[in-house]
Backbone as a chain_set.jsonl record, in Angstrom:
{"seq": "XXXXXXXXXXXXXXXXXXXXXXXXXXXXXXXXXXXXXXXXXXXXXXXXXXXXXXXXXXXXXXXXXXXXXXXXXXXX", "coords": {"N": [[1.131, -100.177, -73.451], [2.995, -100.192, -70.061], [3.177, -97.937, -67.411], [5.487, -96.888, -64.761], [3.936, -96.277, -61.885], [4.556, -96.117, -58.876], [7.614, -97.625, -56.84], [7.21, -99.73, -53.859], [7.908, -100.871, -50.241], [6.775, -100.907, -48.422], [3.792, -102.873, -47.816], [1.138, -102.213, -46.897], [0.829, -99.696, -47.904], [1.169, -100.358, -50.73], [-1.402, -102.232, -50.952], [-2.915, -99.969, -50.058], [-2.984, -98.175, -52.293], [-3.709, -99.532, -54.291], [-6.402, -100.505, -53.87], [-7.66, -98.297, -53.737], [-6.734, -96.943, -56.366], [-8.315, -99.001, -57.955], [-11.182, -98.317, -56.868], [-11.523, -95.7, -57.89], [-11.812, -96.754, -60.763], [-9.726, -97.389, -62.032], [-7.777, -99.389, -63.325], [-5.186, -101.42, -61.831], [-1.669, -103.073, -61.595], [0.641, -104.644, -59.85], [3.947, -104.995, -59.706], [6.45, -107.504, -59.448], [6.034, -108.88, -57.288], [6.109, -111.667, -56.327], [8.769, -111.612, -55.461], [9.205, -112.104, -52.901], [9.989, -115.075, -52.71], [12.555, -115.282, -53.514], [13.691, -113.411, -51.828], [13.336, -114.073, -49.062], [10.894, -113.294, -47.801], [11.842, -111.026, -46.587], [11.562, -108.482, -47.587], [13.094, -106.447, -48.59], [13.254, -106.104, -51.427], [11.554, -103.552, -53.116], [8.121, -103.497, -54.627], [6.476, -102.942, -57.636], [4.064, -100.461, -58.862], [2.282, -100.413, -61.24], [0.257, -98.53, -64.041], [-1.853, -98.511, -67.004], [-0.499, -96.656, -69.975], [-1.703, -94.299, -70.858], [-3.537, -94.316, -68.331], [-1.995, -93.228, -66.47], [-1.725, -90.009, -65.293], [-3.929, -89.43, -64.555], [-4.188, -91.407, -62.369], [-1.889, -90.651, -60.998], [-3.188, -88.019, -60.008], [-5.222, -88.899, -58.596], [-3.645, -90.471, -56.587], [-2.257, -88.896, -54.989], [-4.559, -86.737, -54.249], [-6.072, -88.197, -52.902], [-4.059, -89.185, -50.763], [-3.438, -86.282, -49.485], [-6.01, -85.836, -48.025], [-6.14, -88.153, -46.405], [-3.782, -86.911, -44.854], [-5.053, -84.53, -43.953], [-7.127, -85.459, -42.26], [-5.615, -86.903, -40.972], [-4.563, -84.989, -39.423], [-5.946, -82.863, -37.991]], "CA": [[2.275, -100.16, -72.57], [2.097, -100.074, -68.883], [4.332, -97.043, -66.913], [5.62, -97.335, -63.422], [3.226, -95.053, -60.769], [5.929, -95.674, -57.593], [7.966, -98.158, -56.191], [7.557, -99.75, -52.118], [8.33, -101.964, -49.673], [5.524, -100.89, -47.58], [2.771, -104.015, -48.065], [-0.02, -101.259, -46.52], [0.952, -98.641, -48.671], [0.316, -100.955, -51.686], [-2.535, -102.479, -51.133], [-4.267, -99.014, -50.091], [-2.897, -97.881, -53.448], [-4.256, -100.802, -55.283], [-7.635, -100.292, -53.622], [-8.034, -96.714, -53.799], [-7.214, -96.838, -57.966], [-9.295, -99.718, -58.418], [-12.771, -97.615, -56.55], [-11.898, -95.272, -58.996], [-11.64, -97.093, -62.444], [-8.59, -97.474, -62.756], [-6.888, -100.999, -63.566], [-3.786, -101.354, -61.345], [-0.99, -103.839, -61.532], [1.933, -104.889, -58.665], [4.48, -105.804, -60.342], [7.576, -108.027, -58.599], [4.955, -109.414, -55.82], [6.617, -113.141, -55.949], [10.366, -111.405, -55.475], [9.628, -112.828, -51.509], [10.733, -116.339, -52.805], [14.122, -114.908, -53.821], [14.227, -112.916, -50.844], [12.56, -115.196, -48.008], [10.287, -112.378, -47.494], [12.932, -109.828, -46.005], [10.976, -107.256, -47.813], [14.101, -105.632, -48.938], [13.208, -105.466, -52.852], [10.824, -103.105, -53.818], [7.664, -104.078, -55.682], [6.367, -101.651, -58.78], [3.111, -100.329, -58.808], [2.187, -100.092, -62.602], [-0.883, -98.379, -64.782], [-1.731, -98.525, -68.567], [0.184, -95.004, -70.063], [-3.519, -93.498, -70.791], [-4.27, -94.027, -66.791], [-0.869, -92.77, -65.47], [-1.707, -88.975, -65.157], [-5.502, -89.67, -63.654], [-3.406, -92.212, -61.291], [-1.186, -89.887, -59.326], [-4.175, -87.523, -59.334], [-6.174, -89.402, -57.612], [-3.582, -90.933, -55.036], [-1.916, -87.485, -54.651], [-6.021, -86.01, -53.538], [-6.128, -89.135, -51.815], [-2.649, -88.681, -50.002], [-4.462, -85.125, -49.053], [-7.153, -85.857, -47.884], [-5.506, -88.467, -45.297], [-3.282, -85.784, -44.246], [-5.924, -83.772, -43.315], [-8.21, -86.205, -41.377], [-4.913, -87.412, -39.463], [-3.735, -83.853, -38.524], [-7.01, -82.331, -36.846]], "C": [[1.842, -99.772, -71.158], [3.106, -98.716, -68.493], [4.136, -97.151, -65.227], [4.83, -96.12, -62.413], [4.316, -94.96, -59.409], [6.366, -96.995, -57.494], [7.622, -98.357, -54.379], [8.036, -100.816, -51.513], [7.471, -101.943, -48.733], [3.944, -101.684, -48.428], [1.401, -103.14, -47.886], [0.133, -99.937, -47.496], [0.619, -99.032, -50.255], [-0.767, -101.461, -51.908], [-3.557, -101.21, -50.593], [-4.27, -98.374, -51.433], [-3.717, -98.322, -54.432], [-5.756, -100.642, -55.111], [-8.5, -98.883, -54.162], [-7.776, -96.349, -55.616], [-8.244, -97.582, -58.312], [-10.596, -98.654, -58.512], [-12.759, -96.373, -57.799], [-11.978, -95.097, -60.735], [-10.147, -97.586, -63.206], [-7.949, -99.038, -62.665], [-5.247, -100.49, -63.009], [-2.816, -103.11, -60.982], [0.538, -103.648, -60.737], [2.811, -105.969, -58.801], [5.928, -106.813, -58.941], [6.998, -108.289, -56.845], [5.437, -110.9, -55.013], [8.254, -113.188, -55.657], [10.953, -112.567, -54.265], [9.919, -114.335, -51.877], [11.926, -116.313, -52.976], [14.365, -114.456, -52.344], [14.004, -113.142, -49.511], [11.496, -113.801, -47.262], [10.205, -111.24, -46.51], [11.893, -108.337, -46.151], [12.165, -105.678, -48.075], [14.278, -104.833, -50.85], [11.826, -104.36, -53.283], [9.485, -103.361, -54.772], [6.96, -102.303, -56.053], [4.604, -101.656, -59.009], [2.429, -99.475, -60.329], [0.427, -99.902, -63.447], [-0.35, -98.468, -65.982], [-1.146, -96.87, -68.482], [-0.986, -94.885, -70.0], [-4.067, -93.198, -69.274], [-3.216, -93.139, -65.92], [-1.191, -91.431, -64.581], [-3.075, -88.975, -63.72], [-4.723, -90.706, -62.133], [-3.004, -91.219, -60.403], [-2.218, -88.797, -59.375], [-5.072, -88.184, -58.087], [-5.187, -89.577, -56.425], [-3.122, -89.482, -54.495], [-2.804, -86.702, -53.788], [-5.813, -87.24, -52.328], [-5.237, -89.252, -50.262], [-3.368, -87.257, -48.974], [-5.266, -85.034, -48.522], [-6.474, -86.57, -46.293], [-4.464, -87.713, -44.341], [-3.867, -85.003, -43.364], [-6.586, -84.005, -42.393], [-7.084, -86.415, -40.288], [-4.184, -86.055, -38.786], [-4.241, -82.742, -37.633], [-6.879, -82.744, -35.739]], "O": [[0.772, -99.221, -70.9], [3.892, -98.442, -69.4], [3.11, -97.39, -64.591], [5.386, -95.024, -62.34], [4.794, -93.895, -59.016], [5.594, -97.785, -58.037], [7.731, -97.384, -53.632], [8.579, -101.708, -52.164], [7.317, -102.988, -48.101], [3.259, -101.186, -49.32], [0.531, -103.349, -48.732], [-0.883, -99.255, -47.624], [-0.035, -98.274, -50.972], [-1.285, -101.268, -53.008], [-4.78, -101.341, -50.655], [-5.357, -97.99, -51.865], [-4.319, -97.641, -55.262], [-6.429, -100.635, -56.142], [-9.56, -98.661, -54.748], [-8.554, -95.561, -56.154], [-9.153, -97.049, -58.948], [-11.051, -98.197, -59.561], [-13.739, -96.135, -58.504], [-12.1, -94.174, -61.54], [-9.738, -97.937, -64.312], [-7.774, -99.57, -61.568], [-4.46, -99.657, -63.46], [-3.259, -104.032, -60.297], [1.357, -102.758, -60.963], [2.777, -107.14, -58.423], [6.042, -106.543, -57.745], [7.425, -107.986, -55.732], [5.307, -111.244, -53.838], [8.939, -114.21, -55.601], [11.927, -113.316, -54.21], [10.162, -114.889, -50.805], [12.565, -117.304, -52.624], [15.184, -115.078, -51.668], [14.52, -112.343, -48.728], [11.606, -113.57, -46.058], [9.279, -110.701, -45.904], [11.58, -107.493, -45.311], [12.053, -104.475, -47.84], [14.865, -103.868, -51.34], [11.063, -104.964, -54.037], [9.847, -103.451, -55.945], [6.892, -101.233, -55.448], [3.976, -102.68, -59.275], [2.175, -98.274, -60.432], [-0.412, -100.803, -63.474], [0.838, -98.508, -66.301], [-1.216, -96.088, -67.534], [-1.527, -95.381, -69.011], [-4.777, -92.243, -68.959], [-3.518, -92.495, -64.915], [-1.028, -91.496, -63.362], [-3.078, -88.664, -62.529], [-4.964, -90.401, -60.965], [-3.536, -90.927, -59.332], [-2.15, -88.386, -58.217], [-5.382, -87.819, -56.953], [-5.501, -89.075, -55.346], [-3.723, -89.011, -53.53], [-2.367, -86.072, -52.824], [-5.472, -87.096, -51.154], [-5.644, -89.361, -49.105], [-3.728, -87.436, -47.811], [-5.562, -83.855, -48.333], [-6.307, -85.889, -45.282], [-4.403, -87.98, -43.14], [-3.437, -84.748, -42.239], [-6.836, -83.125, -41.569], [-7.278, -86.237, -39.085], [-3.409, -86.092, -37.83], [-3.618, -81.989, -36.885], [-7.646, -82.378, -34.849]]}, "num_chains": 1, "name": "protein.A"}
Protein backbone atom coordinates (compact mmCIF):
# COMPACT_ATOMS: atom_id res chain seq x y z
CA UNK A 1 0.00 0.00 0.00
CA UNK A 2 1.20 3.41 -0.75
CA UNK A 3 0.28 6.44 2.09
CA UNK A 4 -0.03 10.07 1.24
CA UNK A 5 3.43 12.18 2.50
CA UNK A 6 1.63 15.89 1.62
CA UNK A 7 -0.42 17.43 -0.77
CA UNK A 8 0.75 20.86 -3.25
CA UNK A 9 0.22 23.03 -5.80
CA UNK A 10 3.66 24.30 -5.65
CA UNK A 11 5.45 22.48 -8.98
CA UNK A 12 9.07 23.51 -7.09
CA UNK A 13 8.12 22.22 -3.95
CA UNK A 14 7.40 18.82 -5.62
CA UNK A 15 9.91 18.21 -7.65
CA UNK A 16 12.55 19.21 -4.80
CA UNK A 17 10.58 16.67 -2.76
CA UNK A 18 10.74 14.06 -5.39
CA UNK A 19 14.47 14.65 -5.78
CA UNK A 20 15.55 14.94 -2.35
CA UNK A 21 13.61 11.27 -1.44
CA UNK A 22 14.83 9.73 -4.43
CA UNK A 23 19.05 10.74 -3.35
CA UNK A 24 18.05 9.10 -0.42
CA UNK A 25 16.48 5.66 -1.39
CA UNK A 26 13.45 6.25 -1.22
CA UNK A 27 10.89 5.45 -4.18
CA UNK A 28 8.51 8.44 -4.53
CA UNK A 29 5.31 8.73 -6.45
CA UNK A 30 3.14 12.15 -7.64
CA UNK A 31 0.09 11.22 -7.77
CA UNK A 32 -2.80 13.46 -9.81
CA UNK A 33 0.13 15.02 -12.16
CA UNK A 34 -2.26 14.81 -15.47
CA UNK A 35 -5.27 16.70 -13.32
CA UNK A 36 -3.79 19.95 -15.67
CA UNK A 37 -5.93 18.51 -18.60
CA UNK A 38 -9.09 18.85 -16.48
CA UNK A 39 -7.95 21.99 -15.19
CA UNK A 40 -6.09 23.76 -18.27
CA UNK A 41 -3.22 23.99 -16.01
CA UNK A 42 -4.75 26.62 -13.47
CA UNK A 43 -2.87 24.74 -10.90
CA UNK A 44 -5.76 24.92 -8.61
CA UNK A 45 -5.97 21.00 -7.73
CA UNK A 46 -3.50 19.74 -5.61
CA UNK A 47 -1.25 16.86 -6.63
CA UNK A 48 -0.37 13.95 -3.81
CA UNK A 49 2.96 13.12 -3.03
CA UNK A 50 2.83 9.32 -2.12
CA UNK A 51 5.48 6.60 -0.47
CA UNK A 52 5.20 2.77 0.09
CA UNK A 53 3.74 2.54 4.10
CA UNK A 54 7.33 0.95 5.14
CA UNK A 55 9.02 4.37 3.65
CA UNK A 56 6.46 6.87 5.09
CA UNK A 57 8.14 7.52 8.55
CA UNK A 58 11.96 7.64 6.97
CA UNK A 59 10.11 10.09 4.33
CA UNK A 60 9.05 13.00 6.48
CA UNK A 61 12.36 12.44 8.31
CA UNK A 62 14.31 13.13 5.81
CA UNK A 63 12.26 16.10 4.17
CA UNK A 64 11.53 17.54 7.67
CA UNK A 65 16.00 17.54 8.22
CA UNK A 66 15.91 18.62 4.81
CA UNK A 67 13.24 21.47 5.39
CA UNK A 68 15.95 22.37 8.33
CA UNK A 69 18.64 22.51 6.96
CA UNK A 70 17.26 25.02 4.13
CA UNK A 71 16.03 27.13 6.83
CA UNK A 72 19.19 27.51 8.16
CA UNK A 73 21.35 28.22 5.04
CA UNK A 74 18.53 30.84 3.97
CA UNK A 75 18.43 32.67 7.38
CA UNK A 76 22.29 33.47 7.97
Amino acid sequence: MMKELFKSNNMVELSWAKVTLENAGIPVFVFDQNINLVEGNIGIFPRRVMVNDEDHNQAESVLKEKRLELDRNFSS
